[in-house]
VOGU-3710 file (C-alpha; in Angstrom, 3 decimals, decimal comma):
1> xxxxxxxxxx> 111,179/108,661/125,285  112,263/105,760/127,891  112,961/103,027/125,126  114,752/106,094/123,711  116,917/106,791/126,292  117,848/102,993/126,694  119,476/103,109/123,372  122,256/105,695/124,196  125,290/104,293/125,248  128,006/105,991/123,438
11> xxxxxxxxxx> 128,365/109,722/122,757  128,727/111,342/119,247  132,690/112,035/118,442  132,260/113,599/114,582  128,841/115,448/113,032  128,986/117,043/110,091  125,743/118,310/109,694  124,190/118,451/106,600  127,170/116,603/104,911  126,513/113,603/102,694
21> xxxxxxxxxx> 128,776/111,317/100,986  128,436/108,073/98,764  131,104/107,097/100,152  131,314/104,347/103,098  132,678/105,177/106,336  135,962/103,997/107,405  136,112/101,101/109,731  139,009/100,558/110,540  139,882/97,074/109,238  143,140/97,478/108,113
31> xxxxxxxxxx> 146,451/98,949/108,963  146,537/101,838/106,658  142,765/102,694/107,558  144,011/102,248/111,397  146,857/104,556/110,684  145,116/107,180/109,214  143,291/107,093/112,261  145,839/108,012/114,681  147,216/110,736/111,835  144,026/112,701/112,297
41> xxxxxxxxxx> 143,607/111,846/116,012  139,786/110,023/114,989  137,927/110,083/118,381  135,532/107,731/116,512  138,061/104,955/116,566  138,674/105,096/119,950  137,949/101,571/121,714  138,064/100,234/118,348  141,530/99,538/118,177  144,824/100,585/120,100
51> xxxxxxxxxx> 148,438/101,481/119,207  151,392/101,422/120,659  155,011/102,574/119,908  157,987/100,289/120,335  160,735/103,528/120,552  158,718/104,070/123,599  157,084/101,019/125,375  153,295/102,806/125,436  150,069/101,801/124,109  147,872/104,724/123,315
61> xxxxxxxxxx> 144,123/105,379/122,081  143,759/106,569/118,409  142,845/110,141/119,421  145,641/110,431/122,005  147,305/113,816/121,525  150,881/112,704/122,404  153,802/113,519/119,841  152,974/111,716/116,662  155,078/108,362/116,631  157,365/107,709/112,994
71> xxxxxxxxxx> 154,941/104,704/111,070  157,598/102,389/111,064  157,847/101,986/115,125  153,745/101,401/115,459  151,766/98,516/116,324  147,879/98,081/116,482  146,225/96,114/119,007  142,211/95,132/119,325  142,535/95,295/123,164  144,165/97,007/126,015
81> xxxxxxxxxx> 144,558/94,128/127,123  146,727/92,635/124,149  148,483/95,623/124,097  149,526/94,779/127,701  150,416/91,201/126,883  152,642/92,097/124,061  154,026/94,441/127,123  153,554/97,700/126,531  152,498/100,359/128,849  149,574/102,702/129,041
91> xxxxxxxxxx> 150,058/106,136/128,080  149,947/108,504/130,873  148,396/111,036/128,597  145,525/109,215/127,251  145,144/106,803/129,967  143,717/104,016/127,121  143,186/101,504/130,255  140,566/104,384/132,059  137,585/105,444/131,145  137,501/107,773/128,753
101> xxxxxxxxxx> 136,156/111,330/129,150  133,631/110,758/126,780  132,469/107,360/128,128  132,479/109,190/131,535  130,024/112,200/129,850  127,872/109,130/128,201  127,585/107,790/131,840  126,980/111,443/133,410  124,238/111,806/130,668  122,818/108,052/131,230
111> xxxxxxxxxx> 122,337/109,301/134,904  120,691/112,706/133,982  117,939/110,922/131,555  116,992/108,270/134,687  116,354/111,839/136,529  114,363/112,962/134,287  112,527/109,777/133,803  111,765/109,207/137,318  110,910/112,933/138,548  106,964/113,790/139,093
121> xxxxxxxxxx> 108,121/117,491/138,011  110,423/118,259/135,454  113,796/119,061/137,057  115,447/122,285/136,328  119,021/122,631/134,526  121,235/123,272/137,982  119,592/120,286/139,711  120,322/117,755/136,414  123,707/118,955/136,770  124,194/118,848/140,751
131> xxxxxxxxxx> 123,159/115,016/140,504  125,888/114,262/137,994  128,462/116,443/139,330  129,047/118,789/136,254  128,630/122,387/136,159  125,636/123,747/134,367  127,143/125,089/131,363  129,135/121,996/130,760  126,189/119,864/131,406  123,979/121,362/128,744
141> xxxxxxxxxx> 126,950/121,821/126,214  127,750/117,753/127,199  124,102/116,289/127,192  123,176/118,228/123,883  126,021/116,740/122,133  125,149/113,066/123,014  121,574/112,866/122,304  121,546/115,885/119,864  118,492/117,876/121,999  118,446/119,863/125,392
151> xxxxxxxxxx> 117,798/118,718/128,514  114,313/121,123/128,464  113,702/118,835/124,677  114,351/115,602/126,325  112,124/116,073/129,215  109,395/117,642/126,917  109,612/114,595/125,167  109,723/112,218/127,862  106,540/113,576/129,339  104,174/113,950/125,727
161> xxxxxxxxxx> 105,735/109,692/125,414  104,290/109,331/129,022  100,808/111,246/127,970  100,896/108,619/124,241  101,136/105,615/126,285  98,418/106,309/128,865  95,920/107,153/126,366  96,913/104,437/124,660  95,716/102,037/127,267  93,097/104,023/128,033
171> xxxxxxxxxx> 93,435/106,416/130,889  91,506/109,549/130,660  92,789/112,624/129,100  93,476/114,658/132,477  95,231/112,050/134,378  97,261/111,594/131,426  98,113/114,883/131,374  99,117/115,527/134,753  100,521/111,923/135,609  102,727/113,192/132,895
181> xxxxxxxxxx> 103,997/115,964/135,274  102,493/118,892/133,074  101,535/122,040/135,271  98,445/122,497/133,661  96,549/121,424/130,823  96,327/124,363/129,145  100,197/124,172/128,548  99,730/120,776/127,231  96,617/121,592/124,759  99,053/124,368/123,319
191> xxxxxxxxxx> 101,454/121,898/121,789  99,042/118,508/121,534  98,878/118,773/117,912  102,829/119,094/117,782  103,022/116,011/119,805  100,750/113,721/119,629  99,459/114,804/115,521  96,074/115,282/116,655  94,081/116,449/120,104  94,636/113,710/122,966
201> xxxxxxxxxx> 90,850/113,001/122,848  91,397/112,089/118,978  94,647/109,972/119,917  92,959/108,131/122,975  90,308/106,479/120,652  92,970/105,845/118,065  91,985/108,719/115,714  88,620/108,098/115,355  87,238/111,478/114,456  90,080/111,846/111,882
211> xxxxxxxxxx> 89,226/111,772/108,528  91,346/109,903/105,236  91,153/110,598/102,276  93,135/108,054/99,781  93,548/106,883/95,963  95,565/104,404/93,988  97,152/105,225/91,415  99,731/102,980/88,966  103,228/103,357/88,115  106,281/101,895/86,492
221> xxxxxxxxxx> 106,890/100,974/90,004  103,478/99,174/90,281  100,267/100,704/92,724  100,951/103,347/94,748  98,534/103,935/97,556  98,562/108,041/98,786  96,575/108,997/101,861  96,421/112,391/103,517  94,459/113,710/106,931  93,298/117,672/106,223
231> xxxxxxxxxx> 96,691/118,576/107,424  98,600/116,295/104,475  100,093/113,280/102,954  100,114/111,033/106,146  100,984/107,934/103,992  102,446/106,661/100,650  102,559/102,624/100,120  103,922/100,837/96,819  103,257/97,833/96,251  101,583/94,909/93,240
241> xxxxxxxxxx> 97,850/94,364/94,505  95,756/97,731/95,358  93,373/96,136/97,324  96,263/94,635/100,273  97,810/98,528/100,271  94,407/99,621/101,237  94,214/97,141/103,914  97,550/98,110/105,222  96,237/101,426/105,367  93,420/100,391/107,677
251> xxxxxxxxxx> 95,776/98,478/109,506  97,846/101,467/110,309  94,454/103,605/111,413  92,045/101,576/112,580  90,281/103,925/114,248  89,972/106,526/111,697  87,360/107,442/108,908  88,733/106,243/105,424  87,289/107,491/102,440  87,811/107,815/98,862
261> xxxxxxxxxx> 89,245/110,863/97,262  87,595/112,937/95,656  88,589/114,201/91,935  90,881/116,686/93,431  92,873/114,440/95,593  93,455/112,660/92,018  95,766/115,554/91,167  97,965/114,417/94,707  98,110/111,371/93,612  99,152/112,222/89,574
271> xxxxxxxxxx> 101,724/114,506/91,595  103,271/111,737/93,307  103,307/109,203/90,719  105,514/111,784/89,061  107,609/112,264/91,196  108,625/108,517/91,398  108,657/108,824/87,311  110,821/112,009/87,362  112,187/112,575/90,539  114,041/115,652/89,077
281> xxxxxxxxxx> 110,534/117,414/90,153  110,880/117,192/93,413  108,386/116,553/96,402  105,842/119,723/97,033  102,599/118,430/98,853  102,485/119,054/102,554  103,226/116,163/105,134  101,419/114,805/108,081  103,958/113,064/109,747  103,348/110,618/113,171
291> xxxxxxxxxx> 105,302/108,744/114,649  107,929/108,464/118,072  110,020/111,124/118,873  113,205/109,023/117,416  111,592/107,921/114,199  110,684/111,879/113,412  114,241/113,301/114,104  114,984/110,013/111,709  112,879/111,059/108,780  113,480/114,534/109,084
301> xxxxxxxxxx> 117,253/113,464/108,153  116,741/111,277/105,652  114,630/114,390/104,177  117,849/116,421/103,917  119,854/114,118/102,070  119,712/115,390/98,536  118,807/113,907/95,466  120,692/111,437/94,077  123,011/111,223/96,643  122,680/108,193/99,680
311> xxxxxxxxxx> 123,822/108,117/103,648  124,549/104,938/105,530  122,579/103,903/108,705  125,234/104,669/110,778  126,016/108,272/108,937  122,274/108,921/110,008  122,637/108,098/113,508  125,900/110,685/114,181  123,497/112,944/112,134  120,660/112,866/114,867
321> xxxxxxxxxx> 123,562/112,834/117,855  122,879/109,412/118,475  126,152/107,186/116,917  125,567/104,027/118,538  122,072/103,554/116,888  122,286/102,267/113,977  119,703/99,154/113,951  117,410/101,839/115,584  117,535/104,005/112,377  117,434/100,936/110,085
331> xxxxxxxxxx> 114,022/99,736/112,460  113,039/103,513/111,977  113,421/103,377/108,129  111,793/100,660/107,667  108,626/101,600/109,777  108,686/104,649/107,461  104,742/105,271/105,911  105,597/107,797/103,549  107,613/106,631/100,354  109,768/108,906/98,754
341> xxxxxxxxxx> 108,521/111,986/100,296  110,256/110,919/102,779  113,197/108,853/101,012  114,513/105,964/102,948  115,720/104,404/99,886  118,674/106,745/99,998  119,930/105,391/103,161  122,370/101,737/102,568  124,515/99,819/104,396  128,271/100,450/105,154
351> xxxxxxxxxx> 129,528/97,849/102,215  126,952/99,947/99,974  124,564/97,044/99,703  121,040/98,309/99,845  119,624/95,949/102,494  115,913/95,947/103,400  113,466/98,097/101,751  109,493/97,772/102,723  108,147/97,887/99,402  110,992/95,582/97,757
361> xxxxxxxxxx> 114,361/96,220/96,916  114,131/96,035/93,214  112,178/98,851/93,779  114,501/101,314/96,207  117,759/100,282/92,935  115,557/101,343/90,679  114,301/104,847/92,630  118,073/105,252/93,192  118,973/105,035/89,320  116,261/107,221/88,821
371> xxxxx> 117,377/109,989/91,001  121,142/109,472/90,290  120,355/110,140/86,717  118,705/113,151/87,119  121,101/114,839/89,462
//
């Protein structure tokens, strides 16, 4: 959860939760978009650009909440500081050449993660708050609306990254667990399948005692490689040559047993290869999902856009309270194991190009005119 935390720098201004649009989002590259801006009072477009209003001599921020000025007497600025130059004021109101309250609640927030991060013992709500001087109402309200979880989720997270990383290099199980600042290990043990996807002992030798079952079947799309664990479809790979999405699959679990499926795993297979032929039938088979705390609050987005419809990267980062984090979601999507059950073909860039796409992006235009056809 630290290289999380490093990525916040900017709080959410807009979610719409479960809204998607084909649409692009605005970005404010021209006057009228600019305008429209400052009609609706877009905290989004704050920083982005300024305005100011020759009747009056002020520059203001886009969401400033100051008497609408007529069109005709507005100018937009990049900078403060060219608003300035051009010699215009700030606006008392808005104070555009401060902070503003939300940067000051990103920086409040910023503070309370480093708390977290550095404390042997999880600290409790009214001490978070007490070190960034908010009350503890407004703290929770403030640090849930930035990074989209509670301080109690954070730190939860924090400490099951801290108990990933030291079995990962190969401390034992109960350091990890209390180096981690858990209680007991009994509290742990209750949610280590949650967290980690398997028991630590299985995740410290790299998921050795798990078991894989996988087939390859053939598409229009070319191979498709499915894997599941006994708790479900842990991966999906497309791709030309069988034998290299096998390997990959190694790759990815080095550690763990890999066998053939057996003829009823055939059926899992037949079921997704029919899906990517008819996506109109949907995506049934359960889902073994692992990965960082970030990338699974990713996919579990991209799982609610709905068929035949796409998001942009940035769309998916205000989704999952985290605005500023767009490359992280594309880096996220694109470390994605499980095609089109979990569909990070739907997700393009702001100009509507489709980008990147691990398995080739003839491939993600052609699942896209597959599902926009039978929407």
């Amino acid at each position: 959860m630290g290289r999380e935390k490093a990525m916040i720098t900017k709080p959410i201004q807009s979610r719409r939760p479960g809204a998607t649009r084909k649409a692009t989002i605005a970005n404010f590259d021209d006057d009228e978009s600019r305008w429209q801006a400052v009609v609706r009072r877009d905290q989004s477009a704050d920083g982005v650009f300024y305005y100011s209003v020759r009747t009056t001599g002020v520059y203001c921020r886009p969401s400033c909440a100051s008497r609408r000025a007529k069109r005709e007497n507005v100018r937009f600025h990049a900078t403060r500081e060219e608003a300035e130059r051009a010699g215009f004021r700030p606006c008392k109101r808005c104070q555009p050449n401060d902070r503003s309250l939300a940067e000051r609640h990103q920086d409040a927030v910023t503070r309370a993660c480093h708390v977290i991060e550095a404390a042997a013992e999880t600290p409790d709500l009214s001490e978070l708050a007490d070190a960034v001087g908010l009350s503890r109402f407004h703290f929770h309200r403030v640090f849930k609306m930035i990074t989209g979880v509670t301080p109690k989720a954070y730190a939860a997270a924090h400490r099951a990254q801290r108990v990933r990383d030291d079995l990962t290099q190969g401390t034992s199980v109960t350091e990890a667990i209390y180096g981690a600042g858990y209680q007991s290990s009994g509290r742990f043990y209750a949610t280590s399948d949650e967290q980690l996807g398997m028991t630590p002992t299985e995740y410290r030798a790299g998921g050795a005692d798990a078991t894989i079952r996988f087939a390859v079947g053939e598409s229009s799309l070319g191979s498709i490689l499915v894997a599941a664990t006994e708790k479900g479809v842990c991966a999906i790979f497309l791709g030309d040559d069988p034998d290299a999405l096998a390997r990959e699959l190694q790759d990815r679990f080095p550690n763990a047993k890999i066998v053939a499926g057996d003829g009823g795993f055939d059926q899992w297979v037949a079921r997704v290869v029919g899906s990517v032929e008819n996506p109109s039938l949907g995506f049934d088979l359960p889902l073994d999902i692992r990965g960082t705390a970030f990338q699974v609050r990713v996919w579990e987005a991209l799982r609610q856009i709905p068929l035949g419809s796409t998001a942009t990267y940035t769309e998916i980062a205000k989704r999952i309270g985290r605005p500023t984090a767009a490359r992280a979601v594309a880096r996220a999507c694109g470390a994605n194991p499980i095609a089109v059950a979990i569909p990070c073909h739907r997700v393009i860039r702001t100009d509507e190009s489709l980008s990147g796409y691990r398995w080739g992006v003839e491939r993600k235009a052609e699942l896209l005119r597959r599902e926009q056809a039978a929407d």
